[in-house]
N, CA, C and O of each residue as an XYZ file, in Angstrom:
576
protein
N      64.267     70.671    107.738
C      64.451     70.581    109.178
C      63.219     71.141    109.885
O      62.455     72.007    109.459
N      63.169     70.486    111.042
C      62.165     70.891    111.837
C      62.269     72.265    111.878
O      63.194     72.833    111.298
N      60.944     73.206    112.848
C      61.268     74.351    113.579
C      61.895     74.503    114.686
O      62.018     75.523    115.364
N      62.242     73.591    114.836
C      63.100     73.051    116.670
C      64.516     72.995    116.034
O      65.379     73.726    116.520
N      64.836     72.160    114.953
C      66.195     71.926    114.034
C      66.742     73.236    114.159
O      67.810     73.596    114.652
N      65.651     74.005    113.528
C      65.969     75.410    113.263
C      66.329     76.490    114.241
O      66.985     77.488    113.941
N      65.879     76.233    115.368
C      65.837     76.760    116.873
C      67.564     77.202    117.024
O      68.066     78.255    117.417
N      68.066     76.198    116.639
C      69.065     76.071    117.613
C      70.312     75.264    116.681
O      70.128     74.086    116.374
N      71.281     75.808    116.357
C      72.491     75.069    115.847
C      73.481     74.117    116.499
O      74.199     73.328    115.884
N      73.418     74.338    118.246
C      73.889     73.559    119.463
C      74.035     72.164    118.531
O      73.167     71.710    117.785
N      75.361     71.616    118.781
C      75.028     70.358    118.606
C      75.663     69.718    116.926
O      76.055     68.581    116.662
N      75.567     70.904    116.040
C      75.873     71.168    115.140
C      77.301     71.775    114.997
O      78.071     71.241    114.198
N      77.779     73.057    115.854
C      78.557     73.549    116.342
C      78.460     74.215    116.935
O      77.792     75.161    116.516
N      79.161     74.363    118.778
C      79.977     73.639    118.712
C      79.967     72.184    118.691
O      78.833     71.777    118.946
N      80.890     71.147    118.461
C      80.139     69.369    118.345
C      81.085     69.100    119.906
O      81.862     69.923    120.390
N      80.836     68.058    120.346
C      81.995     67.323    121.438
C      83.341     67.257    121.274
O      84.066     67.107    122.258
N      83.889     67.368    119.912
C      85.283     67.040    119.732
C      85.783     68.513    120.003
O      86.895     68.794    120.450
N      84.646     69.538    119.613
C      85.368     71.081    119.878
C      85.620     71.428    120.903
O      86.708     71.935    121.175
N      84.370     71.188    122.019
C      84.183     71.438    123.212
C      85.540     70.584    123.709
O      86.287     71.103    124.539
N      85.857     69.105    123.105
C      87.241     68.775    124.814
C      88.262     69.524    124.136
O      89.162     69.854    124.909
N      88.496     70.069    122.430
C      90.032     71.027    122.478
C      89.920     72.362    123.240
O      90.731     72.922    123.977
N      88.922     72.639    122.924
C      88.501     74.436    123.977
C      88.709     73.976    125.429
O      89.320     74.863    126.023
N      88.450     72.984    126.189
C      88.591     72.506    127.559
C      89.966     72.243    127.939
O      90.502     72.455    129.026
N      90.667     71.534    126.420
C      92.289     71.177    126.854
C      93.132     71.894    126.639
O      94.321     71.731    126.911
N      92.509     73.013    125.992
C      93.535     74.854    126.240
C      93.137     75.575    126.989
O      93.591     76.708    126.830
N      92.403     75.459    127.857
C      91.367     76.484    129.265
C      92.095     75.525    129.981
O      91.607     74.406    130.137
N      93.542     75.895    130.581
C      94.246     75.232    131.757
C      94.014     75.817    132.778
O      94.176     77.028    132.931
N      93.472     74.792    133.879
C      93.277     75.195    135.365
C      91.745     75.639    135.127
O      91.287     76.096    134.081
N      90.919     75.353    136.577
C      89.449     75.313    136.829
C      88.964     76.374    136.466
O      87.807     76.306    136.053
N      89.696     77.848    136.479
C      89.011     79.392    136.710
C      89.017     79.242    135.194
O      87.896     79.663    134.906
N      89.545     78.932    134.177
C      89.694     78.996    133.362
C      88.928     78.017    132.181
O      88.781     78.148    130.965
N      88.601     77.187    132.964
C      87.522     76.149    132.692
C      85.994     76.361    132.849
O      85.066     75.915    132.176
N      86.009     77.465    134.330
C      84.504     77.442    134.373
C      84.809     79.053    133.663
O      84.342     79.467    134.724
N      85.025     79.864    133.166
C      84.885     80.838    132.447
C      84.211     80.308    130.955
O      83.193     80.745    130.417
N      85.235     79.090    130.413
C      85.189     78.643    129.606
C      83.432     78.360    129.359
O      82.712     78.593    128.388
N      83.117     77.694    130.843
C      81.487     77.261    130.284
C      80.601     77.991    130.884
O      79.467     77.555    131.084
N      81.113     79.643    131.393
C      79.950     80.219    131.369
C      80.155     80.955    129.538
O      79.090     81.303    129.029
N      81.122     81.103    128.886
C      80.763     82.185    127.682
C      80.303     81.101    126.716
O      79.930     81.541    125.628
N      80.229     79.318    126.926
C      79.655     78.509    126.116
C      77.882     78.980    126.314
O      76.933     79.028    125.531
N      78.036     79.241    127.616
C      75.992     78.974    127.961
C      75.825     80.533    127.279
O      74.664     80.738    126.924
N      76.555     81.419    127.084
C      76.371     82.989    126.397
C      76.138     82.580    124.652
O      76.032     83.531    123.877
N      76.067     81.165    124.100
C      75.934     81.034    123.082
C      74.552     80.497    122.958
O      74.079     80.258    121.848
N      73.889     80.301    124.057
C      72.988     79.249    123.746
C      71.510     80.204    124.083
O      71.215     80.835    125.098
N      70.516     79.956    122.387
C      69.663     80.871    122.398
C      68.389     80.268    123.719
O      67.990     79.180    124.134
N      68.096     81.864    124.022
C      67.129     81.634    125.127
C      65.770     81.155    124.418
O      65.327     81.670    123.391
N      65.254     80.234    125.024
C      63.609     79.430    124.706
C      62.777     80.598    124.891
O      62.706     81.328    125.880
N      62.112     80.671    123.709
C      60.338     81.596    124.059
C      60.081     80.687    124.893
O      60.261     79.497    125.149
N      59.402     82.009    125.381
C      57.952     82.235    126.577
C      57.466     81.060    126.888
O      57.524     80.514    127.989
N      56.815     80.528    125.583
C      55.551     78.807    124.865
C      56.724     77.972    125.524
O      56.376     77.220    126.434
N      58.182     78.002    125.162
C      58.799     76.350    125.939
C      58.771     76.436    127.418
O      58.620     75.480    128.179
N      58.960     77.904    127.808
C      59.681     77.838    129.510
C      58.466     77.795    130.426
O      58.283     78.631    131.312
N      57.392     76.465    130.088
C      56.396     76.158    130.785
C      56.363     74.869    131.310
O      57.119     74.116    130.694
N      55.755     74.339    132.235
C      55.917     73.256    133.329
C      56.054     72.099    132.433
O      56.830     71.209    132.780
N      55.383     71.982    131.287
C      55.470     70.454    130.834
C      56.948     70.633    129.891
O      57.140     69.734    129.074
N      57.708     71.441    129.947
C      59.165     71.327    129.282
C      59.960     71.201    130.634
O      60.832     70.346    130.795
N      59.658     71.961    131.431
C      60.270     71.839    133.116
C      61.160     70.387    133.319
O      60.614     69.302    133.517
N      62.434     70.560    133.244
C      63.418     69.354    133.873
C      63.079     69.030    135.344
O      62.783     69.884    136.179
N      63.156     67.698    135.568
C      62.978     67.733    136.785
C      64.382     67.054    137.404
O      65.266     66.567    136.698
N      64.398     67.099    138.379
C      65.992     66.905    139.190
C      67.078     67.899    138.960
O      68.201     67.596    139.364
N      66.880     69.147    138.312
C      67.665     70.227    138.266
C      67.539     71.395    139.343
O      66.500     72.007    139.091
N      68.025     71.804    140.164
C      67.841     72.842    141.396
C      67.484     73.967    140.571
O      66.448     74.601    140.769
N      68.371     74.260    139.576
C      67.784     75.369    138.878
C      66.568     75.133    137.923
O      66.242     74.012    137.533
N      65.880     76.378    137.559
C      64.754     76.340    136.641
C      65.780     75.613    135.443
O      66.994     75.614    135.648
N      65.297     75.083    134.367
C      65.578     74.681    133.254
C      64.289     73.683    132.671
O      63.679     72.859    133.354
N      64.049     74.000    131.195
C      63.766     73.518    130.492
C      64.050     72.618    129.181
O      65.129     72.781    128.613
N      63.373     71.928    128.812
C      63.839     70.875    127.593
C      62.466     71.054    126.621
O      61.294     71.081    126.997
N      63.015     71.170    125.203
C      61.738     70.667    124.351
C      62.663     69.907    123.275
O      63.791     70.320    123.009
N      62.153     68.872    122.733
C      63.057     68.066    122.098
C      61.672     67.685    120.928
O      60.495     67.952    121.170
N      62.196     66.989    119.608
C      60.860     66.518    119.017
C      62.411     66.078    117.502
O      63.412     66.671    117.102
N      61.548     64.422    117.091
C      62.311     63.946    115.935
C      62.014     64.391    115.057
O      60.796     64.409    114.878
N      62.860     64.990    114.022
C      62.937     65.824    112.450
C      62.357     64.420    111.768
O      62.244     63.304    112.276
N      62.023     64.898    110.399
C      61.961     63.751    109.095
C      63.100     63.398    108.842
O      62.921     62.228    108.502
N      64.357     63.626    108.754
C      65.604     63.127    109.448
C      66.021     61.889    110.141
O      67.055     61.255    109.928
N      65.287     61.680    110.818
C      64.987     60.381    112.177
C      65.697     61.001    113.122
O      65.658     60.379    114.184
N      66.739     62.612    113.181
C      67.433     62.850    113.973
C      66.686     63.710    115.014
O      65.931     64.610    114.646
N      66.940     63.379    116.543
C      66.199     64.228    117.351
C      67.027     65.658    117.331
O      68.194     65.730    116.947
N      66.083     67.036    117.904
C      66.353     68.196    117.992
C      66.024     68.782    119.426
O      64.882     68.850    119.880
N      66.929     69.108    119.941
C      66.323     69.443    121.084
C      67.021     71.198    121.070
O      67.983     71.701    120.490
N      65.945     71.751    122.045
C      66.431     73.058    122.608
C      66.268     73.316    123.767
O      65.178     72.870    124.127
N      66.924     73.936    124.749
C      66.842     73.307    126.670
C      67.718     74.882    126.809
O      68.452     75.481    126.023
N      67.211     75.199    128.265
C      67.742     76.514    128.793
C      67.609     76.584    130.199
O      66.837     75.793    130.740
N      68.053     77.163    130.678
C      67.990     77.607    132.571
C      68.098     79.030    132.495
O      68.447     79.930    131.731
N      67.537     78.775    133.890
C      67.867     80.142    134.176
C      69.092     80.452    135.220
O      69.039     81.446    135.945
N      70.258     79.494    135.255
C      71.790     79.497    135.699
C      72.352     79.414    134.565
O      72.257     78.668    133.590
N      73.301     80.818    135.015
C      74.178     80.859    133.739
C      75.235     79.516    133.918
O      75.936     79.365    132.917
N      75.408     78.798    134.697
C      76.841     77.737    134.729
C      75.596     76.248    134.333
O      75.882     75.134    133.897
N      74.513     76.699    134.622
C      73.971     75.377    134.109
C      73.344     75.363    131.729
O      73.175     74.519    130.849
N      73.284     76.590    131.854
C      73.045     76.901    130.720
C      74.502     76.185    129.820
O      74.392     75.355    128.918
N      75.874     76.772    130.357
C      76.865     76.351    129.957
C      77.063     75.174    129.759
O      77.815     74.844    128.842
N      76.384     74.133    130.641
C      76.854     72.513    130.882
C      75.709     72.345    130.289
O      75.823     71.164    129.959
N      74.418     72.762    129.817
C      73.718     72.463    128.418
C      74.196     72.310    126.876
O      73.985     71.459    126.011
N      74.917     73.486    126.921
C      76.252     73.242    125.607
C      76.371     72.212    124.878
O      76.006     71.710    123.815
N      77.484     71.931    126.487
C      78.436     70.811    126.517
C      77.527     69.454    126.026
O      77.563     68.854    124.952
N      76.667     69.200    127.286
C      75.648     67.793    126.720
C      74.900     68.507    125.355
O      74.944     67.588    124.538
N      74.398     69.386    124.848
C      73.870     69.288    123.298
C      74.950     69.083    122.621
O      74.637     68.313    121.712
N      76.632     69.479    122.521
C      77.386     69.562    121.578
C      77.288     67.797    121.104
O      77.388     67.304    119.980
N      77.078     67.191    122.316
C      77.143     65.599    121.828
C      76.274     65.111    121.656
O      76.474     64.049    121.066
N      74.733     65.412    121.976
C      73.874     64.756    121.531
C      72.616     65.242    120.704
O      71.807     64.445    120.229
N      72.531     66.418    120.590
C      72.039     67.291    119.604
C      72.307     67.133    118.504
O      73.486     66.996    118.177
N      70.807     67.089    117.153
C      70.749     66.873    115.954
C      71.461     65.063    115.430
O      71.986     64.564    114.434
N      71.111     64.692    116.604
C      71.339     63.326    116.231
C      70.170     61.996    116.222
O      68.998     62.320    116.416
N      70.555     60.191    115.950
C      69.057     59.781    115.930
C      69.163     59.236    117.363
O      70.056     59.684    118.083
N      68.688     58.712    117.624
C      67.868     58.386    118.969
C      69.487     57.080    119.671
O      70.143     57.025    120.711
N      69.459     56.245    118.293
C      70.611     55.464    119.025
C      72.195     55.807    119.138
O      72.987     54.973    119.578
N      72.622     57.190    118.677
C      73.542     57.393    118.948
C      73.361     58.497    119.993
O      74.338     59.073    120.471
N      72.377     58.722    120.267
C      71.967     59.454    121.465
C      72.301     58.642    122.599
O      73.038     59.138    123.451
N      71.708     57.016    122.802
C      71.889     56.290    123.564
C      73.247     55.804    123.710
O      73.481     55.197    124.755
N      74.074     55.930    122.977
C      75.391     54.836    122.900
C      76.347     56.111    123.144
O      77.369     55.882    123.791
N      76.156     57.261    122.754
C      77.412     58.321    123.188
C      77.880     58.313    124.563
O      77.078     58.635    125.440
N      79.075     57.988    124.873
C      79.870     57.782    126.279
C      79.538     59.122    127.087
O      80.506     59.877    127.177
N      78.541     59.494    127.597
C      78.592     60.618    128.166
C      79.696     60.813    129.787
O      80.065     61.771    130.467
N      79.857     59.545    129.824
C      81.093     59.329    131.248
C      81.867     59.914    131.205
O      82.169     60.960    131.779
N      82.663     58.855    129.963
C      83.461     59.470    129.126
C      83.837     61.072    128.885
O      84.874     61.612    129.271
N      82.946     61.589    128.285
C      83.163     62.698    127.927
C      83.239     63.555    128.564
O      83.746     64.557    128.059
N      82.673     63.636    130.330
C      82.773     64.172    131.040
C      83.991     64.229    131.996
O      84.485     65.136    132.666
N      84.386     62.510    131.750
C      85.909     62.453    132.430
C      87.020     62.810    131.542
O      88.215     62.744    131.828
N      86.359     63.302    130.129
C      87.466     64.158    129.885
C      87.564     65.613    129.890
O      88.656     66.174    129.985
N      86.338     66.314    129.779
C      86.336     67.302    130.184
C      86.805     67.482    131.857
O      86.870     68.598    132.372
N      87.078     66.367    132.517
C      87.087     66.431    133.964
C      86.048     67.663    134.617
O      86.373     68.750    135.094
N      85.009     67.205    134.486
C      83.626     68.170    134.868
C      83.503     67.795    135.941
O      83.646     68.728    136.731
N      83.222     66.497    136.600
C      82.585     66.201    137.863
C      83.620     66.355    139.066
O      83.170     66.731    140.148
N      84.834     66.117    138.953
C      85.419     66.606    139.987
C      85.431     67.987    140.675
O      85.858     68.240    141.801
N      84.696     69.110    139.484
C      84.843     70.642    140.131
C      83.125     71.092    139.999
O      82.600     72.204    140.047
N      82.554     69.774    139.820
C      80.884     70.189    139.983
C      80.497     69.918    141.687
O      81.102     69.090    142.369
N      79.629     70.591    142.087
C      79.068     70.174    143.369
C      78.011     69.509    143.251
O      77.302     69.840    142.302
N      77.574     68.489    144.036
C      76.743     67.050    143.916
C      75.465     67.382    143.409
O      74.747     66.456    143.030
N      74.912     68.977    143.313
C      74.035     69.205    143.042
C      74.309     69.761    141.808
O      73.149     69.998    141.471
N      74.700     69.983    141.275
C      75.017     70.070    139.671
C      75.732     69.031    138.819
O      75.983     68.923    137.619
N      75.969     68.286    139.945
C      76.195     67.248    139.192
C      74.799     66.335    138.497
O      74.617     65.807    137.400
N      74.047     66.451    139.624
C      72.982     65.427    139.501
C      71.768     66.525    138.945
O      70.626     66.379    139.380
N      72.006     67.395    138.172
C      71.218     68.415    137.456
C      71.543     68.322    135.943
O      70.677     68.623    135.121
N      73.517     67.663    135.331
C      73.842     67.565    134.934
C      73.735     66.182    133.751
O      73.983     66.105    132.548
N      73.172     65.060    134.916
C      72.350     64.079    134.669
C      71.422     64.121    134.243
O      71.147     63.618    133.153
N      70.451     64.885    135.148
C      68.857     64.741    134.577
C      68.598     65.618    133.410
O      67.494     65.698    132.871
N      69.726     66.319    133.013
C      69.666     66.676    131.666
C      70.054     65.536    130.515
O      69.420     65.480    129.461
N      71.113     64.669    130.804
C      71.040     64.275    129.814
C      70.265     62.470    129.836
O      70.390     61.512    129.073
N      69.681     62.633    130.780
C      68.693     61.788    131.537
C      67.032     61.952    130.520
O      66.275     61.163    129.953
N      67.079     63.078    130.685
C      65.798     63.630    130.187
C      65.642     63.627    128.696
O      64.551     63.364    128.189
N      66.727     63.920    127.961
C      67.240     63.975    126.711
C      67.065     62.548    125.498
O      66.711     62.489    124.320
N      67.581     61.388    126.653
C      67.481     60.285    126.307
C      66.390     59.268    127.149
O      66.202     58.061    127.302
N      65.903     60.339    127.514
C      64.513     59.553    128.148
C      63.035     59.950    127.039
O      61.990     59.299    127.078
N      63.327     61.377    125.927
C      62.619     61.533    124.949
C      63.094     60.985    123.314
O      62.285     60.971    122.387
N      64.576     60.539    123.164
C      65.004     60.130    122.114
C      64.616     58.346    122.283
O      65.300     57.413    122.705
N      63.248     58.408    121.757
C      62.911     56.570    121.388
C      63.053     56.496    120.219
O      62.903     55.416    119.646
């Protein structure tokens, strides 16, 4: 595995199928967004070298970064961080599904989907919503 593979287990576990049972026993919103701030408390912080302008997400209000790069694997690896703890959390969530994977199941994973089952966008505000995107915008804008 890469040194990026290695970075970061996101993606590996927790995967998407964990993240919607942890979401469908966190009943009610307070309990939901608790849920994805102690997910973003899992997710290791990027050295110094990533949290620089050319990893810099763009369309996120908050700082956040992305460094992503394909293993000998063919599977991409990415590692991504903010500096919001509720956006760090909803990094998780999008690595649990598309992290350590190859490029076309990167592209084909229902991320709608997965969000309308987590029912995320109804208790996101338009600006985390669309921060929420350009993460996984960005993700699959480096998985060719």
């Amino acid at each position: 595995m890469s040194n990026l593979a290695t970075y970061t287990q996101i993606g590996l576990e927790p995967n998407a199928d964990s993240i919607c049972q942890q979401f469908a026993a966190a009943h009610g919103w307070e309990n939901q967004y608790r849920l994805i701030i102690q997910l973003g408390k899992q997710l290791p912080v990027l050295p110094d070298e990533w949290q620089q302008e050319e990893f810099r997400l763009k369309g996120c209000e908050s700082q956040a970064w992305l460094k992503g790069e394909k293993g000998e694997d063919g599977c991409w690896h990415f590692a991504c961080d903010s500096d919001a703890r509720i956006v760090r959390g909803l990094i998780v969530i999008v690595l649990a599904a598309l992290n350590h994977r190859p490029a076309a199941a990167i592209h084909s994973f229902n991320m709608e989907g997965y969000f309308s089952e987590l029912r995320l966008e109804k208790h996101l505000s338009p600006s985390r919503g669309n921060g929420l995107r350009a993460i996984v915008l960005a993700i699959r804008g480096q998985a060719v």
